[in-house]
Biopython code that builds the backbone (N, CA, C, O; Angstrom):
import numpy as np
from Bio.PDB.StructureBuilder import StructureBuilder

atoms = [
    (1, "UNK", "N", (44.941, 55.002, 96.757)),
    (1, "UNK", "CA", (44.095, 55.649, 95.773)),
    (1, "UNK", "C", (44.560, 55.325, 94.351)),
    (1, "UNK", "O", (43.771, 54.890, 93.511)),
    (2, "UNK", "N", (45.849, 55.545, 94.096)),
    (2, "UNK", "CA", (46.514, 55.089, 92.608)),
    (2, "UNK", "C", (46.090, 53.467, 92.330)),
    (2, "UNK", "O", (45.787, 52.920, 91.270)),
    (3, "UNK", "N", (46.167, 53.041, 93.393)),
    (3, "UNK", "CA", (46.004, 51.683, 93.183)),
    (3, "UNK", "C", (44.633, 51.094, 92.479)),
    (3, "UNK", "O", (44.379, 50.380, 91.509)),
    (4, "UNK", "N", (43.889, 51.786, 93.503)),
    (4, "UNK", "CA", (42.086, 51.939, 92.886)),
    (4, "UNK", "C", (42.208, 52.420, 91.716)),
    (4, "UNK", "O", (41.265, 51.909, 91.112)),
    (5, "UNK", "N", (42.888, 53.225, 90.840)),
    (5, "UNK", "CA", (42.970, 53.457, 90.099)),
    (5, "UNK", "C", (43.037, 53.215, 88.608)),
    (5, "UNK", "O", (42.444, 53.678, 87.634)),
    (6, "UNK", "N", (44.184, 52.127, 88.839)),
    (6, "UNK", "CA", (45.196, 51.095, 88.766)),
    (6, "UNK", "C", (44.081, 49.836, 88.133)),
    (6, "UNK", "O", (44.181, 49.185, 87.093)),
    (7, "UNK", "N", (43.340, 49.809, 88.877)),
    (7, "UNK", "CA", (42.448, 48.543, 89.581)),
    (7, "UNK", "C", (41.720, 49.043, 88.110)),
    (7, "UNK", "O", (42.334, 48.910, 87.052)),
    (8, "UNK", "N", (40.416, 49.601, 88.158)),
    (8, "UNK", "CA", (39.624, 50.174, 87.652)),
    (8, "UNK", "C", (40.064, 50.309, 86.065)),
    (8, "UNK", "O", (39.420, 49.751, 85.177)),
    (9, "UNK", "N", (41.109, 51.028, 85.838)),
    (9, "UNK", "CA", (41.432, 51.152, 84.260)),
    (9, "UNK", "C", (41.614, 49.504, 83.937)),
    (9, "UNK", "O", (41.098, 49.060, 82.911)),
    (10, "UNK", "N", (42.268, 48.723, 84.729)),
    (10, "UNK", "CA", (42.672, 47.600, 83.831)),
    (10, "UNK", "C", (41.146, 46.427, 83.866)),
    (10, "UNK", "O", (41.035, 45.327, 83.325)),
    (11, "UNK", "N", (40.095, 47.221, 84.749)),
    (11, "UNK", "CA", (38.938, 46.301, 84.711)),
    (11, "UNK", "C", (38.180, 46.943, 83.526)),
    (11, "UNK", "O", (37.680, 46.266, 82.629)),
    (12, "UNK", "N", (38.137, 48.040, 83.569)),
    (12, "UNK", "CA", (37.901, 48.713, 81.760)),
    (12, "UNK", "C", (38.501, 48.250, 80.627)),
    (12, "UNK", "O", (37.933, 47.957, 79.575)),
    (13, "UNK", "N", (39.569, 48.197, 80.852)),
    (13, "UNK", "CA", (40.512, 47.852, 79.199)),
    (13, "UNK", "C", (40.115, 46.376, 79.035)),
    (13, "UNK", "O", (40.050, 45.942, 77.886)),
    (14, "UNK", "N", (39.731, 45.222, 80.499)),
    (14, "UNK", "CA", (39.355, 44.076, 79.447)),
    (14, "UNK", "C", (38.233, 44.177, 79.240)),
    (14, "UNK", "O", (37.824, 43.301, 78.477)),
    (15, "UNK", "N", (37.373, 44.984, 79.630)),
    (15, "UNK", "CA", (36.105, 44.611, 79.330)),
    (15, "UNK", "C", (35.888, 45.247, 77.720)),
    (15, "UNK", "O", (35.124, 44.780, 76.875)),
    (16, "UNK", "N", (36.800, 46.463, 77.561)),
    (16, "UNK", "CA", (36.598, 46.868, 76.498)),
    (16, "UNK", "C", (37.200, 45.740, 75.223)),
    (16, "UNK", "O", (36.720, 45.549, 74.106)),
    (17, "UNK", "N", (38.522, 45.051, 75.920)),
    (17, "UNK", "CA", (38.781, 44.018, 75.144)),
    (17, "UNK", "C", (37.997, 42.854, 74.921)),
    (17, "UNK", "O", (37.800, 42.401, 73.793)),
    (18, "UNK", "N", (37.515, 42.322, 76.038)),
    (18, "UNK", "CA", (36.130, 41.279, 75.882)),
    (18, "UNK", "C", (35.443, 41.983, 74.985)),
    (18, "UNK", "O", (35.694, 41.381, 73.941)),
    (19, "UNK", "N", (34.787, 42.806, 74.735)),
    (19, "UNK", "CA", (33.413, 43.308, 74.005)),
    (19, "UNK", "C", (34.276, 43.240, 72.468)),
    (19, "UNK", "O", (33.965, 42.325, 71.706)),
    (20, "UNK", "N", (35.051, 43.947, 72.161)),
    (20, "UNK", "CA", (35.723, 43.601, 70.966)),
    (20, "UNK", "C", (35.861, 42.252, 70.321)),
    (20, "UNK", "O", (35.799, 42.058, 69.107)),
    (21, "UNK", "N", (36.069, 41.263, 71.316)),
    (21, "UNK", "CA", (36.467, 40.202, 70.735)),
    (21, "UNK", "C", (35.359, 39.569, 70.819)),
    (21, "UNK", "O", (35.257, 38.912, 69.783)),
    (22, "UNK", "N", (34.169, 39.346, 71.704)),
    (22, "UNK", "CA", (32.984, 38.970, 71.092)),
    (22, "UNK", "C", (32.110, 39.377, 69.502)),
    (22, "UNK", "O", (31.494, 38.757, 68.634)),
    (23, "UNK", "N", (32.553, 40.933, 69.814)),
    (23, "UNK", "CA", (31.570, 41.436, 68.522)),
    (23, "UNK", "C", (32.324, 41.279, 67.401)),
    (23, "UNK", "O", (31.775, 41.427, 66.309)),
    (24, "UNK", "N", (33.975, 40.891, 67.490)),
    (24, "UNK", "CA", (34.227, 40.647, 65.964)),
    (24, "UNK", "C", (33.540, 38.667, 65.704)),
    (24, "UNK", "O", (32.876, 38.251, 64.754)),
    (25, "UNK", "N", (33.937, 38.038, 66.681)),
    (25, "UNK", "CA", (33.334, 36.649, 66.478)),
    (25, "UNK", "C", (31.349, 36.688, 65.851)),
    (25, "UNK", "O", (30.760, 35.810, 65.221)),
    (26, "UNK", "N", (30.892, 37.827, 66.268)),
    (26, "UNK", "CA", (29.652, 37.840, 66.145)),
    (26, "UNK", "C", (29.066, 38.736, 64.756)),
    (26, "UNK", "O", (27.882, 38.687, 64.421)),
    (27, "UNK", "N", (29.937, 39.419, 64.142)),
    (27, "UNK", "CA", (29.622, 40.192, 63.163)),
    (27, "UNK", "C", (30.592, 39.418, 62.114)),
    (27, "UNK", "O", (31.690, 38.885, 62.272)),
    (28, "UNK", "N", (29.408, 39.629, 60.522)),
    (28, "UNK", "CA", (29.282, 39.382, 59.623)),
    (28, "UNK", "C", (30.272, 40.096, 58.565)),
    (28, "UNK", "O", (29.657, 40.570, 57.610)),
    (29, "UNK", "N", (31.791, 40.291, 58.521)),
    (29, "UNK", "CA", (32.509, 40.969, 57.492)),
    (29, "UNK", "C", (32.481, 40.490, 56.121)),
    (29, "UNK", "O", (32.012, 39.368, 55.933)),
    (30, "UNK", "N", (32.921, 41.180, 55.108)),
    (30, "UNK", "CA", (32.419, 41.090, 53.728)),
    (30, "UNK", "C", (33.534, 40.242, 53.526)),
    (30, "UNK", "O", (33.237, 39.321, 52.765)),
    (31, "UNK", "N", (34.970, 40.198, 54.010)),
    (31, "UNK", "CA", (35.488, 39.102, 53.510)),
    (31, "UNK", "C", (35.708, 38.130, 54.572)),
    (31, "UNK", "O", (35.391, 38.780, 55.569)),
    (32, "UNK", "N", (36.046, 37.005, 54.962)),
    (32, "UNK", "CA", (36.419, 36.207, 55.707)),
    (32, "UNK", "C", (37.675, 36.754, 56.827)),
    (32, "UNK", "O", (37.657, 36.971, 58.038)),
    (33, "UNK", "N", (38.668, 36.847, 55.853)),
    (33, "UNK", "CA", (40.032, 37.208, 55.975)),
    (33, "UNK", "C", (39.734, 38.175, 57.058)),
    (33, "UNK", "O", (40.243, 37.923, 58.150)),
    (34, "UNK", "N", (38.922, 39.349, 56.938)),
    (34, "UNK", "CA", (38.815, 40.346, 57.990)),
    (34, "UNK", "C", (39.147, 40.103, 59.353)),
    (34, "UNK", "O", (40.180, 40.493, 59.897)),
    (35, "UNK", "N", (38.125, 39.364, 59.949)),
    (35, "UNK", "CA", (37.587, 38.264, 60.647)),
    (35, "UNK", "C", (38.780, 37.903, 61.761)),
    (35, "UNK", "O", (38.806, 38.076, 62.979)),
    (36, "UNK", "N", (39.863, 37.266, 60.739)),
    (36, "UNK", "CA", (40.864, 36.553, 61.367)),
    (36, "UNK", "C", (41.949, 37.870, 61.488)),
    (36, "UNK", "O", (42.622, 37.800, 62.516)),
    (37, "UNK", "N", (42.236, 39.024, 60.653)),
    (37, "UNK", "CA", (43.256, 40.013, 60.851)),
    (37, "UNK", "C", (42.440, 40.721, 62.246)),
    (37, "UNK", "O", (42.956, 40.646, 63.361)),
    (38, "UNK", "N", (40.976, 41.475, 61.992)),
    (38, "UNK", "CA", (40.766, 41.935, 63.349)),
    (38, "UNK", "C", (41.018, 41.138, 64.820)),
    (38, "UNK", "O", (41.238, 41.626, 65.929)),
    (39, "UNK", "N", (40.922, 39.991, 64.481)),
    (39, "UNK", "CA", (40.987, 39.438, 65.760)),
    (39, "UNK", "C", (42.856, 39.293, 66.145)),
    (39, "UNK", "O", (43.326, 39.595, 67.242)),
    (40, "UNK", "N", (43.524, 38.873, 65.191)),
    (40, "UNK", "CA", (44.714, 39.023, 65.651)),
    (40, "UNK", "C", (45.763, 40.300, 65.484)),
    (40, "UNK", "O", (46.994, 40.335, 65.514)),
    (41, "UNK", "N", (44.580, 41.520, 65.260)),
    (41, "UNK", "CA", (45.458, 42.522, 65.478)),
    (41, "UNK", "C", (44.398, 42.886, 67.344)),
    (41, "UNK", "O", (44.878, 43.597, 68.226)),
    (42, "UNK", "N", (43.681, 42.522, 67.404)),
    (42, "UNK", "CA", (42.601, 42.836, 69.167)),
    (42, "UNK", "C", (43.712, 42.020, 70.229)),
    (42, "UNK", "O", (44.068, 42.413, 71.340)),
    (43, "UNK", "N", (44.086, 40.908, 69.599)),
    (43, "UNK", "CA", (44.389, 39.751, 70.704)),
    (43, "UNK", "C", (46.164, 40.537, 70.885)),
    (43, "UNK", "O", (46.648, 40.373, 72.005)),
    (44, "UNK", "N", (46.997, 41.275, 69.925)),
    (44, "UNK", "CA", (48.609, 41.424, 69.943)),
    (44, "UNK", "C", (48.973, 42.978, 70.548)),
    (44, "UNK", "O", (49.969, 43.333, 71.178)),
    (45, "UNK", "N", (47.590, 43.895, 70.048)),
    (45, "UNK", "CA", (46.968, 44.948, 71.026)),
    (45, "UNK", "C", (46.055, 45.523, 71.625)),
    (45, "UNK", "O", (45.290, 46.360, 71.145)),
    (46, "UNK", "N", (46.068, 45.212, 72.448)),
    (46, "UNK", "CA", (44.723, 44.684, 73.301)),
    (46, "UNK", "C", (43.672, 46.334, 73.390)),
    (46, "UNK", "O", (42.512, 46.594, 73.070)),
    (47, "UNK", "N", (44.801, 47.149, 73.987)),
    (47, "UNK", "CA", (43.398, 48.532, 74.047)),
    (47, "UNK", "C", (42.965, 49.378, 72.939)),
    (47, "UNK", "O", (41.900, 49.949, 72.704)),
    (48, "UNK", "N", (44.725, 49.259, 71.966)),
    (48, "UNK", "CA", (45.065, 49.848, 70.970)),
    (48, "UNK", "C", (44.115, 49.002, 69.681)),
    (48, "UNK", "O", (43.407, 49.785, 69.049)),
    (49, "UNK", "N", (44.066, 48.211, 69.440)),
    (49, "UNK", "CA", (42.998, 47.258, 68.645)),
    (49, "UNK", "C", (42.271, 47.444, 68.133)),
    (49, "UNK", "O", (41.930, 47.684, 66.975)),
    (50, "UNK", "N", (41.440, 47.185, 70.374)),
    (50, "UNK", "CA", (39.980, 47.421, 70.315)),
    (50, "UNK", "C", (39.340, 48.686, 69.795)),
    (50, "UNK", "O", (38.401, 48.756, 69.002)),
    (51, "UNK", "N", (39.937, 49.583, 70.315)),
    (51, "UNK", "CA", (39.180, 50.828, 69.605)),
    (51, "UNK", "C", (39.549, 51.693, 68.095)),
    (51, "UNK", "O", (38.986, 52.551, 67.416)),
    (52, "UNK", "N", (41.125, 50.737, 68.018)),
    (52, "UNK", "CA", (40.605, 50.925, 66.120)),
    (52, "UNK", "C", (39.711, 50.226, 65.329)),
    (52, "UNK", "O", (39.440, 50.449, 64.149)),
    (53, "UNK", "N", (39.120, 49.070, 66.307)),
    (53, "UNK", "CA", (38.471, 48.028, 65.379)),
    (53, "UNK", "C", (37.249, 48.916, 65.903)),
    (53, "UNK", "O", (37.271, 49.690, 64.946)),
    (54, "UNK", "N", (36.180, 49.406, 66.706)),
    (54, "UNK", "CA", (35.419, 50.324, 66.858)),
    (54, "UNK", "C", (35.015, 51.459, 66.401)),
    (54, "UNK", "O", (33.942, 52.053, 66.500)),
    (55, "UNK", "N", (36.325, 51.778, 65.716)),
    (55, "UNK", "CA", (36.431, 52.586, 65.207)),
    (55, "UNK", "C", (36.079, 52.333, 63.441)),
    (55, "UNK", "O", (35.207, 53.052, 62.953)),
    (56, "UNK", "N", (36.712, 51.412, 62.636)),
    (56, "UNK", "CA", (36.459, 51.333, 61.645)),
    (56, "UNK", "C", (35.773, 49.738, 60.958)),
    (56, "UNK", "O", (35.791, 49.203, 59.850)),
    (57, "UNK", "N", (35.193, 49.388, 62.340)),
    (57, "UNK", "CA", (34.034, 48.087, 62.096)),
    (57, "UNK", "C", (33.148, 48.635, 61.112)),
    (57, "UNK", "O", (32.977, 47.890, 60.147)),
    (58, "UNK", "N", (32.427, 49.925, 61.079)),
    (58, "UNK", "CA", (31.490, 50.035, 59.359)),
    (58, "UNK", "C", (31.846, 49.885, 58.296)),
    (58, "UNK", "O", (31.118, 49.230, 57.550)),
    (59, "UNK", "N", (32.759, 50.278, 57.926)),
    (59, "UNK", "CA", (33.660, 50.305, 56.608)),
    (59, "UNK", "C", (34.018, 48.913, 56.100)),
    (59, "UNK", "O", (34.178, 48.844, 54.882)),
    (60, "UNK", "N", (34.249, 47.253, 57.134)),
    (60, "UNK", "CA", (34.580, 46.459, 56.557)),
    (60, "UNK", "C", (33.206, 45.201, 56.945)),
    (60, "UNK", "O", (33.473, 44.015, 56.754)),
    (61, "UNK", "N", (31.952, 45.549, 57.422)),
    (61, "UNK", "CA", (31.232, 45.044, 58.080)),
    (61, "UNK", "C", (29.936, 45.143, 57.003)),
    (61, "UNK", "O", (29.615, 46.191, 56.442)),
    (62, "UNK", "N", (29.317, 43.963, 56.840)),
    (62, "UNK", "CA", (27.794, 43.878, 55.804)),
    (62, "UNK", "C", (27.072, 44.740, 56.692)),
    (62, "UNK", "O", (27.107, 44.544, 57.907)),
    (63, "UNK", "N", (26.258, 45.909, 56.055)),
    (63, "UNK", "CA", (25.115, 46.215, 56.770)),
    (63, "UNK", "C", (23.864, 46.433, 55.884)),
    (63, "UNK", "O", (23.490, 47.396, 55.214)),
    (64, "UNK", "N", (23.362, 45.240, 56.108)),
    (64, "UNK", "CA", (22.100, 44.845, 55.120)),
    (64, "UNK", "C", (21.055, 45.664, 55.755)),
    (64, "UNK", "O", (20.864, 45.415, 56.945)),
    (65, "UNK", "N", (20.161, 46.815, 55.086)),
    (65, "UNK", "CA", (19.110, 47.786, 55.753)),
    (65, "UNK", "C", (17.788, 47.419, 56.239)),
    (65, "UNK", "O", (17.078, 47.016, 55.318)),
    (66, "UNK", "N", (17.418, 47.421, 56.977)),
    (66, "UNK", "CA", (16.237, 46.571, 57.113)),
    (66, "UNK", "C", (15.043, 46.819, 56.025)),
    (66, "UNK", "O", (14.972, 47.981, 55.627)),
    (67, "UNK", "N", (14.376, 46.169, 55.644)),
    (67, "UNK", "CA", (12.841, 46.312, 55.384)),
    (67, "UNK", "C", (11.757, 46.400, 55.847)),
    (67, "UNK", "O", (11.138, 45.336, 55.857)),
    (68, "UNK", "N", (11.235, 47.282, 56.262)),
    (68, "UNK", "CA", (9.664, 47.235, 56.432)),
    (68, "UNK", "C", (8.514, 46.644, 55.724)),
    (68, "UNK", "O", (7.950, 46.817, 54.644)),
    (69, "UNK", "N", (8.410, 46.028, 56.553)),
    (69, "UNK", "CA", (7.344, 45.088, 55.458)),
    (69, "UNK", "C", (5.925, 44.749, 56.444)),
    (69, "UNK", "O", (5.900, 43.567, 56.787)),
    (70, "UNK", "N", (4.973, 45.422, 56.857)),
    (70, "UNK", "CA", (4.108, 45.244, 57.886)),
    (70, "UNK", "C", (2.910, 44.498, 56.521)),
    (70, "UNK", "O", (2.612, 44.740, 55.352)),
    (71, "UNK", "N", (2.535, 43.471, 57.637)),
    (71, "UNK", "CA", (1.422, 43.059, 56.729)),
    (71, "UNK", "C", (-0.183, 43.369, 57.274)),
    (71, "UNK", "O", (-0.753, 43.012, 58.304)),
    (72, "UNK", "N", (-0.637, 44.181, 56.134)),
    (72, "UNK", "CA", (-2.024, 45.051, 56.315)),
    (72, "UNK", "C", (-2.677, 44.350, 56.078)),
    (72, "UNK", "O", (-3.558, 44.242, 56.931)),
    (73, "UNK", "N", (-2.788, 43.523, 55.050)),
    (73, "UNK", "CA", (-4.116, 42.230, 55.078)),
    (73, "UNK", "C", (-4.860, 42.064, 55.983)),
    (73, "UNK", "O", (-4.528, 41.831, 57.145)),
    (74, "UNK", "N", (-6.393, 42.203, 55.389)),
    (74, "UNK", "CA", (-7.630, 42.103, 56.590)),
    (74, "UNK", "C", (-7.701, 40.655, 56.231)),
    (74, "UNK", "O", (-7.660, 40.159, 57.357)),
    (75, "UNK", "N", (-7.760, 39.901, 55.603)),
    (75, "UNK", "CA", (-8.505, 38.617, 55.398)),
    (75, "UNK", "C", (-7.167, 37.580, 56.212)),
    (75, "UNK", "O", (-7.378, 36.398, 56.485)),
    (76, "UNK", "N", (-6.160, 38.102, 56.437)),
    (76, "UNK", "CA", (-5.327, 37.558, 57.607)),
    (76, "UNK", "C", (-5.532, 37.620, 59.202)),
    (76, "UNK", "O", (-5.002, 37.021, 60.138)),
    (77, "UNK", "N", (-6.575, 38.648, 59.100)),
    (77, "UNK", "CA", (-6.616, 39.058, 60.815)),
    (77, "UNK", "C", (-8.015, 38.816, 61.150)),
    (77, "UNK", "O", (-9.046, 39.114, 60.547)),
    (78, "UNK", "N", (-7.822, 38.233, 62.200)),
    (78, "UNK", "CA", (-8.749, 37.249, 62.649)),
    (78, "UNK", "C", (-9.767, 38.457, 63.277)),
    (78, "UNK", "O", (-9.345, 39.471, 63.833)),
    (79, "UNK", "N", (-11.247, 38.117, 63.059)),
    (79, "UNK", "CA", (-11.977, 39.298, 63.397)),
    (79, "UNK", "C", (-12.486, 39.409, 64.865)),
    (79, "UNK", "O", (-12.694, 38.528, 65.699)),
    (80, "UNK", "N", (-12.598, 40.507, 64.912)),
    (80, "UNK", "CA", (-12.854, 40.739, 66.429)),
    (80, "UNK", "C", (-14.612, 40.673, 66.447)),
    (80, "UNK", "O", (-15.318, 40.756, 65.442)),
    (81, "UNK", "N", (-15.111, 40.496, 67.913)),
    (81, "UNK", "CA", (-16.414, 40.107, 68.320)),
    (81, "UNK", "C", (-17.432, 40.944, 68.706)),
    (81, "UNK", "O", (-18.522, 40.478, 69.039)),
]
sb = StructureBuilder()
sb.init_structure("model")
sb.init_model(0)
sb.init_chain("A")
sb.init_seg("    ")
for serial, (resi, resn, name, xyz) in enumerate(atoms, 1):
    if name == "N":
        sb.init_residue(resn, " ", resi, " ")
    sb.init_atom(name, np.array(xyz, "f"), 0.0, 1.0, " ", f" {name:<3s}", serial, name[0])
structure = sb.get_structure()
């Protein structure tokens, strides 16, 4: 049973470590430098890292807001029959 146990946490901790280390390769930080410290503080502690970098990924991460911008133009939309 410990073993299953055993088993299970360490199939969690990489996955939680995989997901970390994809989403820092995949997200946009304001400086470069970030980039390379998150990843080699994820890769030297692996569980401990990941969830400080989860933890404070908003604070060093661009988050450009979206716009709504729907286009209402009738003379764009093709008329119906």
């Amino acid at each position: 049973m410990t073993n299953l146990m055993l088993i299970g946490l360490f199939v969690l901790s990489t996955i939680l470590w995989l997901q970390a280390i994809i989403d820092i390769v995949k997200t946009k930080f304001k400086l470069k430098i970030y980039k390379i410290i998150w990843i080699c503080i994820v890769l030297f502690f692996p569980i401990i890292g990941s969830l400080i970098y989860f933890q404070f990924k908003r604070k060093k991460t661009m988050n450009k807001r979206r716009k709504f911008q729907p286009n209402f133009d009738k003379t764009q939309r093709p008329e119906r029959f």
